[in-house]
C-alpha positions as CSV (number, residue, x, y, z in Angstrom):
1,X,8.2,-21.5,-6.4
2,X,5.0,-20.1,-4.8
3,X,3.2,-21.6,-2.3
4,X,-0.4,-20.7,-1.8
5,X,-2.0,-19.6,1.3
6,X,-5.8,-19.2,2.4
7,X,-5.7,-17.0,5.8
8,X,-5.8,-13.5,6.5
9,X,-2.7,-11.9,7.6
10,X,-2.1,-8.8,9.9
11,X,-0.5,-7.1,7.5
12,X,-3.4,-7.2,5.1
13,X,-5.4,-5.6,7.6
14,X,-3.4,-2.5,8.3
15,X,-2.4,-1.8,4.7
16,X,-5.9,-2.7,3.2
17,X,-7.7,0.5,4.6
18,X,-5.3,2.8,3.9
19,X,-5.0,1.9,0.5
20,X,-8.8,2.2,0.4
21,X,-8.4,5.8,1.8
22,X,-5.8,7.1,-0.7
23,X,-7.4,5.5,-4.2
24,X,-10.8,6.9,-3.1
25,X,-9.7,10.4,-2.5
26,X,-8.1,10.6,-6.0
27,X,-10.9,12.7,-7.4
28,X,-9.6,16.5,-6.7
29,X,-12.4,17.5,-4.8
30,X,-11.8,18.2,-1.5
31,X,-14.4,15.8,-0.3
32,X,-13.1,12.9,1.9
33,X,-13.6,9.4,0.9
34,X,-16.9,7.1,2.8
35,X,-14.6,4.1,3.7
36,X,-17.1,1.0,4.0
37,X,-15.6,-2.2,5.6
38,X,-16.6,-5.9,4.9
39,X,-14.3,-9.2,5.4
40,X,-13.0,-10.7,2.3
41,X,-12.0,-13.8,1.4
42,X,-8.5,-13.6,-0.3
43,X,-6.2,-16.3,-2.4
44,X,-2.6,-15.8,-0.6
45,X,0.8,-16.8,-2.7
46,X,3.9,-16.7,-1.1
47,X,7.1,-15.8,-3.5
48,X,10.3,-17.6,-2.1
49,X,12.8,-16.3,-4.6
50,X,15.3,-14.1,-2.8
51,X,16.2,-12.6,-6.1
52,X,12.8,-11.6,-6.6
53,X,11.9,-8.5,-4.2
54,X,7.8,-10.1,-4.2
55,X,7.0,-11.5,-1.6
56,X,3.5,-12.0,-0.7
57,X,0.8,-11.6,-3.0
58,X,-3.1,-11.7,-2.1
59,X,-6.4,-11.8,-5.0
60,X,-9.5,-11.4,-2.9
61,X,-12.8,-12.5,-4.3
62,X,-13.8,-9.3,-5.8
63,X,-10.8,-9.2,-7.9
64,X,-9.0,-6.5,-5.5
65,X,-5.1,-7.4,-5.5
66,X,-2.3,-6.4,-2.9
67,X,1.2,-6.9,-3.5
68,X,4.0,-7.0,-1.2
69,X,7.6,-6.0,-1.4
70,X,10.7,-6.2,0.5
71,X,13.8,-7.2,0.8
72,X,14.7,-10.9,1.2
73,X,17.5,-13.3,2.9
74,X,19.5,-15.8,0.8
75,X,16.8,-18.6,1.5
76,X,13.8,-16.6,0.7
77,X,12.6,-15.6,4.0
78,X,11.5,-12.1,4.0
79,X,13.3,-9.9,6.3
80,X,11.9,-6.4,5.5
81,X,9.0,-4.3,4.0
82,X,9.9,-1.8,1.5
83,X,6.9,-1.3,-0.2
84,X,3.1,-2.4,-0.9
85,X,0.5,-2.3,-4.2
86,X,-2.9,-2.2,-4.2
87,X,-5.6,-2.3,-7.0
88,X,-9.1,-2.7,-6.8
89,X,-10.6,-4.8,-10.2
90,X,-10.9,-1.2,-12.1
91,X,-7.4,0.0,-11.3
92,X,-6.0,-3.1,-12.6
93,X,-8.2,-3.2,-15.7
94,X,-6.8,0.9,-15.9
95,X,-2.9,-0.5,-14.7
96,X,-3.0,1.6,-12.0
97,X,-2.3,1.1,-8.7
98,X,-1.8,2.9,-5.1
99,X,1.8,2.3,-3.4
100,X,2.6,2.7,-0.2
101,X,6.6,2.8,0.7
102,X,8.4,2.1,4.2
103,X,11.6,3.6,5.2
104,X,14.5,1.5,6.5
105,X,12.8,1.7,9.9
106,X,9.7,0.0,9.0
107,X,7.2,3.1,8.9
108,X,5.1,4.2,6.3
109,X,6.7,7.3,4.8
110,X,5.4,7.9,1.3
111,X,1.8,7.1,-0.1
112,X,1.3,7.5,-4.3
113,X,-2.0,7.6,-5.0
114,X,-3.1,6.1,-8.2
115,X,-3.4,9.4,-9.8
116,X,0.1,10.4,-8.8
117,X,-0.9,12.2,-5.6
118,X,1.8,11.6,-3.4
119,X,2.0,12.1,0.7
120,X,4.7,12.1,2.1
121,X,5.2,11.5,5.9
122,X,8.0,12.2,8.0
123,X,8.8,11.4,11.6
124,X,10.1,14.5,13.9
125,X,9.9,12.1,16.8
126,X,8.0,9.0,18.5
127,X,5.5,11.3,19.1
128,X,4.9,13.8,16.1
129,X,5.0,14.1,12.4
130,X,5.0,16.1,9.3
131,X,2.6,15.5,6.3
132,X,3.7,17.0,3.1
133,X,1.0,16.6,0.4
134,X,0.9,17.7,-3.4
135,X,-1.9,16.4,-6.0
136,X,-1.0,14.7,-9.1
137,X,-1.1,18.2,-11.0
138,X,0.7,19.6,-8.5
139,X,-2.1,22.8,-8.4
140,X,-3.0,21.8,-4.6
141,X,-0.2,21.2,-1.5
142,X,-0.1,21.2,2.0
143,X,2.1,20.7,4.9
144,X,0.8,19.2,8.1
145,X,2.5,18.6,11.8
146,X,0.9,16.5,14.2
């Protein structure tokens, strides 16, 4: 059973923009994405099922939709997230969709782009990271440390 929500969540705040970031820069040009901000208002459903990996799903007003996924305890109370969708009104008229997927220790480490551009990011240490990168036609790659 779903219960609906009407309140704007953390998490919807930190996975939003870079969602935003990765289905805007899906053109092939090297020309980075204008990211414009504006508060939303969103319809929140909460998926108790703890068969069902879903659990949070949010429909803002402007048809944009973010999915959450994870894994669940016997009652239905989420107790880790594995991965997020997001689709702005086109991408789900299109079914397509941007993922982004957390490792077991609860950071980002992949990114799929809708077009099937995929970054992946791993952690050396607390303090620095790799970036591997390759475009959906797999023409253009990069590895970044920071």
């Amino acid at each position: 059973m779903a219960t609906r929500h009407c309140f704007f969540i953390r998490l919807l705040t930190i996975a939003l923009p870079a969602c935003l970031v990765v289905s805007s820069c899906g053109d092939g040009s090297n020309t980075p994405a204008v990211v414009q901000t504006q508060t939303l208002s969103a319809e929140f459903t909460q998926f108790t099922n703890p068969l069902d990996s879903l659990m949070l799903g949010a429909v803002t007003e402007n048809g944009k939709q973010i999915f959450y996924y994870g894994s669940k305890d016997t009652a239905g109370i989420p107790s880790q997230l594995q991965s997020v969708r997001y689709q702005t009104a086109e991408q789900v008229a299109a079914n397509t969709a941007t993922w982004l997927y957390f490792g077991s220790n609860g950071q980002l480490d992949r990114i799929v782009g809708e077009t099937g551009s995929v970054i992946d990011i791993h952690a050396i240490n607390n303090q620095q990271y790799t970036l591997s990168a390759v475009s959906s036609n797999g023409r253009h790659s990069g590895q970044y440390s920071y």
